[in-house]
Jmol script that loads the backbone (N, CA, C; Angstrom):
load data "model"
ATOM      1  N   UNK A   1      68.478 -41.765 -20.033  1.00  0.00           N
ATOM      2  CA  UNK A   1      69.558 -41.932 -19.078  1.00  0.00           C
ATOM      3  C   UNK A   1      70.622 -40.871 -19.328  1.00  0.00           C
ATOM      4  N   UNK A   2      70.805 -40.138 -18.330  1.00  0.00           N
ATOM      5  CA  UNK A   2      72.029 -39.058 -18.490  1.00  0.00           C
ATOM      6  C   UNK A   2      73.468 -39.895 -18.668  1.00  0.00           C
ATOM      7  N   UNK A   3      74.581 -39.205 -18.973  1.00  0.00           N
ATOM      8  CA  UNK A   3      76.094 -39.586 -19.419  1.00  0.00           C
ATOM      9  C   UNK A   3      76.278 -39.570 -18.359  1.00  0.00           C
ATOM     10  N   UNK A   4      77.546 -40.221 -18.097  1.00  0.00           N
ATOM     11  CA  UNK A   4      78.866 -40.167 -17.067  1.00  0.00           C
ATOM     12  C   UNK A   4      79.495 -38.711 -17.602  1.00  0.00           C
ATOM     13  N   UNK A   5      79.297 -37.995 -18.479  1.00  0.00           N
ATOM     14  CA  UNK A   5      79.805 -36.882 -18.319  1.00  0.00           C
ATOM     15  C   UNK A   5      78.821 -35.460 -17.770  1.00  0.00           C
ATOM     16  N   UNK A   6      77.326 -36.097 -18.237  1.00  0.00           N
ATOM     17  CA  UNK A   6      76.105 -35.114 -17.257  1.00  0.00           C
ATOM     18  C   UNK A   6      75.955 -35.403 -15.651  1.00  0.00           C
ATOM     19  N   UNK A   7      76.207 -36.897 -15.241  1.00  0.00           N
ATOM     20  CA  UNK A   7      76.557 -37.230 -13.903  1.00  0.00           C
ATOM     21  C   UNK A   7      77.585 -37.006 -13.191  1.00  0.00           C
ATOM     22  N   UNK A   8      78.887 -36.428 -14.025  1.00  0.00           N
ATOM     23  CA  UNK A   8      79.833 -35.819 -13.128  1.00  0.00           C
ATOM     24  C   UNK A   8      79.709 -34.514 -12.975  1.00  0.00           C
ATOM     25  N   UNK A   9      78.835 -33.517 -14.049  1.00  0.00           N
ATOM     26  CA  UNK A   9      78.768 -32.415 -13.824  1.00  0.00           C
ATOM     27  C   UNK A   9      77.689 -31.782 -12.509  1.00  0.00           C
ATOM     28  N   UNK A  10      77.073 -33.055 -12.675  1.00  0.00           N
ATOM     29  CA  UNK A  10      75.605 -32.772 -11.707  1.00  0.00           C
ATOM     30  C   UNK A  10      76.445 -32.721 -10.427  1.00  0.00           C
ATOM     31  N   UNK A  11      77.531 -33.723 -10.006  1.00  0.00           N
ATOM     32  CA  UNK A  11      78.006 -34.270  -8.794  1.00  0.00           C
ATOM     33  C   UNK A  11      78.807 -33.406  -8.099  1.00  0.00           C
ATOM     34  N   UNK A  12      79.581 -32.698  -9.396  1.00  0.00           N
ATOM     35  CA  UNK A  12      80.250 -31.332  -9.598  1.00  0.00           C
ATOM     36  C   UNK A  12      80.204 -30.113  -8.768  1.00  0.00           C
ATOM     37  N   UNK A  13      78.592 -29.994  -9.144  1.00  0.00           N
ATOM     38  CA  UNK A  13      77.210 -28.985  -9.069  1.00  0.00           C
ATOM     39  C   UNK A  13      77.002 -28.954  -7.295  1.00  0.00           C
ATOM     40  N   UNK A  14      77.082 -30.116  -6.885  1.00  0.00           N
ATOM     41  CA  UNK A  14      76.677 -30.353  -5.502  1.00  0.00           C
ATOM     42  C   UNK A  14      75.706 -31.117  -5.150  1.00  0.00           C
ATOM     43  N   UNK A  15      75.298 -31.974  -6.533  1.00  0.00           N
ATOM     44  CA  UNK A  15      74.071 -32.614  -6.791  1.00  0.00           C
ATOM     45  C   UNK A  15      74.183 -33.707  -6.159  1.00  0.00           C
ATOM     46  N   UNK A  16      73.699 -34.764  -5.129  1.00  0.00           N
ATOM     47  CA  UNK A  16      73.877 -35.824  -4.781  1.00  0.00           C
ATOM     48  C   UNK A  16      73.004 -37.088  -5.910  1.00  0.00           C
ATOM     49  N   UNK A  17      72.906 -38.494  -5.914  1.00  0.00           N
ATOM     50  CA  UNK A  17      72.506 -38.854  -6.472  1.00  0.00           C
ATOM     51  C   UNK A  17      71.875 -40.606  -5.845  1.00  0.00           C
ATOM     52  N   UNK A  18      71.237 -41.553  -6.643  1.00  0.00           N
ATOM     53  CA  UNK A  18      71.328 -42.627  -6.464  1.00  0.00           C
ATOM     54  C   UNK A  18      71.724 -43.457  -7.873  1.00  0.00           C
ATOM     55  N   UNK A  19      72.440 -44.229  -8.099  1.00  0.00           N
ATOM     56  CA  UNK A  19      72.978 -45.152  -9.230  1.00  0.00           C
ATOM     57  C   UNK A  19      73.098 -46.443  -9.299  1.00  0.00           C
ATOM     58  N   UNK A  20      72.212 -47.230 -10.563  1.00  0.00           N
ATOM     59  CA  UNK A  20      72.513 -48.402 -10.399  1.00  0.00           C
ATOM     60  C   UNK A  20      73.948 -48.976 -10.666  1.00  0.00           C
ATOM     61  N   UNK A  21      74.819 -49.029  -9.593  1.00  0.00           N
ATOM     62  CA  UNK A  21      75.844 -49.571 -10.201  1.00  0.00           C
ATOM     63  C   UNK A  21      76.486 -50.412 -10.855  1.00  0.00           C
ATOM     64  N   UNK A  22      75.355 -51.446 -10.986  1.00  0.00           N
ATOM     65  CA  UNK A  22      75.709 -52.691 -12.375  1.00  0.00           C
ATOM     66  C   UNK A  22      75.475 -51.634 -13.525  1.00  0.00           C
ATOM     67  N   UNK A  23      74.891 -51.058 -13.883  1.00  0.00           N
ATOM     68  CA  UNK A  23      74.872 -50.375 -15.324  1.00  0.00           C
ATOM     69  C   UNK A  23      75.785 -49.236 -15.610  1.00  0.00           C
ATOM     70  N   UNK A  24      76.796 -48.852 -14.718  1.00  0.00           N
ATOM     71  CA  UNK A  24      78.272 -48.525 -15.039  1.00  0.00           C
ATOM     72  C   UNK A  24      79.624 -49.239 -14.204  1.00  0.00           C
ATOM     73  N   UNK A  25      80.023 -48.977 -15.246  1.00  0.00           N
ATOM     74  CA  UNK A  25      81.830 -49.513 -15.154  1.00  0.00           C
ATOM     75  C   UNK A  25      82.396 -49.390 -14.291  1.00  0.00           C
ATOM     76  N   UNK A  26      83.255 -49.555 -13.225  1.00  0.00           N
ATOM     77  CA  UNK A  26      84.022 -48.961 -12.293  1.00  0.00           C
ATOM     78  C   UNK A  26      85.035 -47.936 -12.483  1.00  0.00           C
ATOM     79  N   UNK A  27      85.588 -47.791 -13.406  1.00  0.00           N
ATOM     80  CA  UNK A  27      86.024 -46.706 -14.057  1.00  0.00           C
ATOM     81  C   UNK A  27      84.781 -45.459 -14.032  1.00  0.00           C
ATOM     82  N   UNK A  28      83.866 -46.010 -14.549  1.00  0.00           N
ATOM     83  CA  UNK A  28      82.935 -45.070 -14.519  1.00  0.00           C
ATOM     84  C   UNK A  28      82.268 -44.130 -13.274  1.00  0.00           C
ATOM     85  N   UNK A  29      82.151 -45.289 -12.411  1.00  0.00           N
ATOM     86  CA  UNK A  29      81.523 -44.794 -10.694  1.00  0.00           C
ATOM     87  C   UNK A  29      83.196 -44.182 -10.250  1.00  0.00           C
ATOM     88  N   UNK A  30      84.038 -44.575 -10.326  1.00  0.00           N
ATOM     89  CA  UNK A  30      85.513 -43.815  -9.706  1.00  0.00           C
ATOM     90  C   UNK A  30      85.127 -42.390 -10.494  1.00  0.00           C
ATOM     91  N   UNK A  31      84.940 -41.624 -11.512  1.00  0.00           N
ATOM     92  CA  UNK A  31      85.409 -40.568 -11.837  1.00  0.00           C
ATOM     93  C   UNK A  31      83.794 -40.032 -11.325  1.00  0.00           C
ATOM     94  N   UNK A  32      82.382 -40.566 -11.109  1.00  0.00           N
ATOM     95  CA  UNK A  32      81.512 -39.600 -10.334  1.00  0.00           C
ATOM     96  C   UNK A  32      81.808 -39.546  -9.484  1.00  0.00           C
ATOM     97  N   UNK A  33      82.156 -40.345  -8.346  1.00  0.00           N
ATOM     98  CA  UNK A  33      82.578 -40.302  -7.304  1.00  0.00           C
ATOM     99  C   UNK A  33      83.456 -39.205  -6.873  1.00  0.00           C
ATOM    100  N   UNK A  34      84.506 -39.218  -7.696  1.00  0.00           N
ATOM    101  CA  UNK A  34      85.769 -37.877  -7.530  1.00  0.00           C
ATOM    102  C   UNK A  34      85.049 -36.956  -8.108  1.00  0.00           C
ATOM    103  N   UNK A  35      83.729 -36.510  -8.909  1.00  0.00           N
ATOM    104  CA  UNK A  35      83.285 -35.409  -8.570  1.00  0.00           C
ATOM    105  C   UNK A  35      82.264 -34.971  -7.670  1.00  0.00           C
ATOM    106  N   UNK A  36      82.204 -35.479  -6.824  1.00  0.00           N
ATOM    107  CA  UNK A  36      81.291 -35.100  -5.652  1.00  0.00           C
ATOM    108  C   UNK A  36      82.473 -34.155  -4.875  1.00  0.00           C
ATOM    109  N   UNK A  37      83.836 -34.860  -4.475  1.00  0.00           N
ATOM    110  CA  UNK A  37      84.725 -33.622  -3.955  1.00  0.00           C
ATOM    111  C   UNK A  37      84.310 -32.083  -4.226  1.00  0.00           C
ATOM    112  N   UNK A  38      84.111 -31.999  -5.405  1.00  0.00           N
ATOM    113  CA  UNK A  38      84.083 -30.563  -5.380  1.00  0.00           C
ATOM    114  C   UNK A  38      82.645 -29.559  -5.284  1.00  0.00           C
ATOM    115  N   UNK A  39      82.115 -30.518  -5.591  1.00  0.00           N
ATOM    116  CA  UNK A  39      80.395 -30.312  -5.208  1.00  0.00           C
ATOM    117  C   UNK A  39      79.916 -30.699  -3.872  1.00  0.00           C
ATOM    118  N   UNK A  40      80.394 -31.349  -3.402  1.00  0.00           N
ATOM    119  CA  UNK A  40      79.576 -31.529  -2.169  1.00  0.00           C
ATOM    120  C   UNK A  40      78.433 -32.631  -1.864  1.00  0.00           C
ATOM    121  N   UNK A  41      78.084 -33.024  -3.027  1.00  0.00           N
ATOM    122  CA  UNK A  41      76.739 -34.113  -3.103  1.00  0.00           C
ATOM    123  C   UNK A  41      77.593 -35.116  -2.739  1.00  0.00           C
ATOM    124  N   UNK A  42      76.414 -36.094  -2.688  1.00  0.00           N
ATOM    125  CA  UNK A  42      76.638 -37.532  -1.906  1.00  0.00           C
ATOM    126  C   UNK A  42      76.224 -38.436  -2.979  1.00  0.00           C
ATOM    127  N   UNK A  43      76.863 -39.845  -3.359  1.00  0.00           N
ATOM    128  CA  UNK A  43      76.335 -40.550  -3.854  1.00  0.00           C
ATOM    129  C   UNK A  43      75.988 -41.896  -3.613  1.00  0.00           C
ATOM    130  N   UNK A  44      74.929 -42.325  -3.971  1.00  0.00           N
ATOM    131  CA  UNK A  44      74.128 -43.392  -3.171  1.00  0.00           C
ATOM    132  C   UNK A  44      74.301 -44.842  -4.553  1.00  0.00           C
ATOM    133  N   UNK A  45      74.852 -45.713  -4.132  1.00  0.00           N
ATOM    134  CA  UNK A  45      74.739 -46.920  -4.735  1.00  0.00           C
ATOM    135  C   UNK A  45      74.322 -47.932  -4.640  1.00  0.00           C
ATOM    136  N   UNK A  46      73.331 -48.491  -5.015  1.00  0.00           N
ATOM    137  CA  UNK A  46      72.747 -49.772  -5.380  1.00  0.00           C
ATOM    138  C   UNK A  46      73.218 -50.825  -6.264  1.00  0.00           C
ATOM    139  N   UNK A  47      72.690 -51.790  -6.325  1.00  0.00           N
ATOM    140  CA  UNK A  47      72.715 -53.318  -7.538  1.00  0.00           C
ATOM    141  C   UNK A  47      74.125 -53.514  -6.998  1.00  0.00           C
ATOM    142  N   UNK A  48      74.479 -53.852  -6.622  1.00  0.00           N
ATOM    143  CA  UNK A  48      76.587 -53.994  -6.288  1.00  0.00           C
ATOM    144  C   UNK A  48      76.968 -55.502  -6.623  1.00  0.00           C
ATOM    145  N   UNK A  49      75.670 -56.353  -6.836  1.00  0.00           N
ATOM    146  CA  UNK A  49      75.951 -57.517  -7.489  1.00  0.00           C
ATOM    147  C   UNK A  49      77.207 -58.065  -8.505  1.00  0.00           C
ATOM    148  N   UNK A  50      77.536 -57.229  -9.129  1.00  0.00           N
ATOM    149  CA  UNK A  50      78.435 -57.210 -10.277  1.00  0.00           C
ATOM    150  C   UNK A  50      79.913 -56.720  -9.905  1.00  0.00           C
ATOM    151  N   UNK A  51      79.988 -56.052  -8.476  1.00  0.00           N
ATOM    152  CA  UNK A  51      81.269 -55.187  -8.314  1.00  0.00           C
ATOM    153  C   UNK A  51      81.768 -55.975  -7.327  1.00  0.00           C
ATOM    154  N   UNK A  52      83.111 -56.035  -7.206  1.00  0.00           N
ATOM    155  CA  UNK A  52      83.868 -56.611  -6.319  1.00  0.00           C
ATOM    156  C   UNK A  52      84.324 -55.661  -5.372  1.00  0.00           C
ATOM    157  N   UNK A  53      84.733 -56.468  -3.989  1.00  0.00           N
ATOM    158  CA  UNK A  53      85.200 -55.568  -2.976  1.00  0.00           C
ATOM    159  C   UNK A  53      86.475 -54.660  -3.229  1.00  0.00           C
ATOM    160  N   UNK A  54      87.066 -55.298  -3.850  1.00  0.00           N
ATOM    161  CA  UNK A  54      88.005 -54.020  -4.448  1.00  0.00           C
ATOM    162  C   UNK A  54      87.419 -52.842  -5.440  1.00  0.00           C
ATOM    163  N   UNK A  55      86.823 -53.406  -6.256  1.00  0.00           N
ATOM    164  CA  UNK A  55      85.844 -52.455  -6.954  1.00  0.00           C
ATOM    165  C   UNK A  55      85.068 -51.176  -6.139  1.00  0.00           C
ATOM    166  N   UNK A  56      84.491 -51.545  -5.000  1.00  0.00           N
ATOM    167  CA  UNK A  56      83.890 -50.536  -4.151  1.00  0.00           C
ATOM    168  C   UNK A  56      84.903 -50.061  -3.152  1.00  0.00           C
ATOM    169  N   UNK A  57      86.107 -50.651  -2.647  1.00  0.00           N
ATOM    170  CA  UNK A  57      87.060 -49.554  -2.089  1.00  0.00           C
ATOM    171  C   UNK A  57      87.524 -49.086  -3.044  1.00  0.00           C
ATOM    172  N   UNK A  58      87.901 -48.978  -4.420  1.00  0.00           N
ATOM    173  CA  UNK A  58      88.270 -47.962  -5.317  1.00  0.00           C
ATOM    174  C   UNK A  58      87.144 -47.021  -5.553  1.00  0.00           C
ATOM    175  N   UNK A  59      86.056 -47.528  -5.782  1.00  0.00           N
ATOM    176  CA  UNK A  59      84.920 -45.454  -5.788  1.00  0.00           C
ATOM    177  C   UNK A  59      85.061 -45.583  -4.703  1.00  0.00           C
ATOM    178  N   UNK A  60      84.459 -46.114  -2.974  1.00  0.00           N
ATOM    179  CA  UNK A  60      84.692 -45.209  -2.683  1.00  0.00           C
ATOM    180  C   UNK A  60      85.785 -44.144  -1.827  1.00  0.00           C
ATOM    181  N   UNK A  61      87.545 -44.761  -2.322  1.00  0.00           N
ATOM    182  CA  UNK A  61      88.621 -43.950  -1.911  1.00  0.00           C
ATOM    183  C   UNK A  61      88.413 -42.800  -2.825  1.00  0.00           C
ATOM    184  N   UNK A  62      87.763 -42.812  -3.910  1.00  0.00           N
ATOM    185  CA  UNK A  62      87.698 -41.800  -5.196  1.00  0.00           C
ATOM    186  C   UNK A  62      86.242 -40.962  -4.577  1.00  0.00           C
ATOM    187  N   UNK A  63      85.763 -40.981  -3.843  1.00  0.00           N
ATOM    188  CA  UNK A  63      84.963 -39.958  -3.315  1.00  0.00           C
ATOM    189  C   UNK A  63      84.759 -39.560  -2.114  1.00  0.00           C
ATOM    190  N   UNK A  64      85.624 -39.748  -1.525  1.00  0.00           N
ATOM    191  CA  UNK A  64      86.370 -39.339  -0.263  1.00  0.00           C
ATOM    192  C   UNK A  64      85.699 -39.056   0.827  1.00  0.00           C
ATOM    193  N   UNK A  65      84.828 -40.089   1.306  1.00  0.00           N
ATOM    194  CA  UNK A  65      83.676 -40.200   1.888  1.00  0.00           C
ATOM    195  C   UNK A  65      82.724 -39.915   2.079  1.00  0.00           C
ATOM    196  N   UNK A  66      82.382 -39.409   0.390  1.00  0.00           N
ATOM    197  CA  UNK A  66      80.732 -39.179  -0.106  1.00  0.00           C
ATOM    198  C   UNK A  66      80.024 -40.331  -0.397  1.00  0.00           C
ATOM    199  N   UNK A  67      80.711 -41.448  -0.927  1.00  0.00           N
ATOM    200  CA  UNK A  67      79.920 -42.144  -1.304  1.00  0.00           C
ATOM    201  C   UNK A  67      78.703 -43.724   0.185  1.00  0.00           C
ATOM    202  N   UNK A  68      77.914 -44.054  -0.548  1.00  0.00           N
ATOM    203  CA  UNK A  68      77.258 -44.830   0.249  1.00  0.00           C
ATOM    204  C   UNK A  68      76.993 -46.306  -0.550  1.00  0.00           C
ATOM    205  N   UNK A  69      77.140 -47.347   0.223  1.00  0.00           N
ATOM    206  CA  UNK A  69      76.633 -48.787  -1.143  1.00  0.00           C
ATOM    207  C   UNK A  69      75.501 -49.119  -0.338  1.00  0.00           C
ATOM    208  N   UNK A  70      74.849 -49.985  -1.024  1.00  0.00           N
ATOM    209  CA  UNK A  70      73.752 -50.201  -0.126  1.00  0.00           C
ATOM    210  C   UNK A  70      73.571 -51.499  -0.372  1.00  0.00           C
ATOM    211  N   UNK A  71      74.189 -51.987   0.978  1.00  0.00           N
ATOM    212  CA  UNK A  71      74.785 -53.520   0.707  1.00  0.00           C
ATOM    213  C   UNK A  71      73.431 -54.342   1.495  1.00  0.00           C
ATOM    214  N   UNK A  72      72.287 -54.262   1.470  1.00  0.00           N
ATOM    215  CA  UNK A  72      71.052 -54.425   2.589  1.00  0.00           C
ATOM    216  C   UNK A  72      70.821 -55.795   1.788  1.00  0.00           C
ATOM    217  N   UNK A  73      70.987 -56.935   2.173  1.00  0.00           N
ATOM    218  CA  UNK A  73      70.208 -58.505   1.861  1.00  0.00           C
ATOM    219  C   UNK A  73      69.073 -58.583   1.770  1.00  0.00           C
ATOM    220  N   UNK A  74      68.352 -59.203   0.624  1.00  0.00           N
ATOM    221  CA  UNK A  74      67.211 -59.271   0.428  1.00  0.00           C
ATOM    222  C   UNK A  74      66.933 -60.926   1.379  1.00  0.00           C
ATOM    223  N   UNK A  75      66.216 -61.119   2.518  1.00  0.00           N
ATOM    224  CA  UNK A  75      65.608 -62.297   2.927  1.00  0.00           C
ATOM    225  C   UNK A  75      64.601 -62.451   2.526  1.00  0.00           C
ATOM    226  N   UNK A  76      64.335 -64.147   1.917  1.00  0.00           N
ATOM    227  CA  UNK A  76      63.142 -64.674   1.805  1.00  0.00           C
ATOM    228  C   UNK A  76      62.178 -64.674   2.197  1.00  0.00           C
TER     229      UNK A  76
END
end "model"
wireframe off; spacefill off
backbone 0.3
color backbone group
């Protein structure tokens, strides 16, 4: 598994990505997020189980409409 500091450089880079977001912090997804600004990539989020709606308007005001959640319901 790469760092939050190899995932901001990638994001940096222009690299877009997909992330489980239960397995980082919100602190953590806010500062990849703010590096997609300067790169250009997009980032794609999954698992959101764990994050609250404030949680996901903070990444994504911090990636300034790069980011994506992928809020899709699993039906039975």
């Amino acid at each position: 598994m790469k760092t939050v500091t190899d995932l901001r450089a990638i994001a940096a880079s222009g690299g877009g990505m997909i992330l489980d977001a239960d397995r980082f912090t919100t602190t953590d997804l806010r500062a990849i997020a703010a590096s997609t600004n300067s790169g250009g990539g997009q980032l794609f989020l999954k698992g959101l189980g764990g994050k609250t709606t404030a949680d996901l308007r903070a990444i994504a005001a911090s990636g300034g409409g790069k980011v994506v959640f992928d809020v899709t319901i699993q039906l039975a």
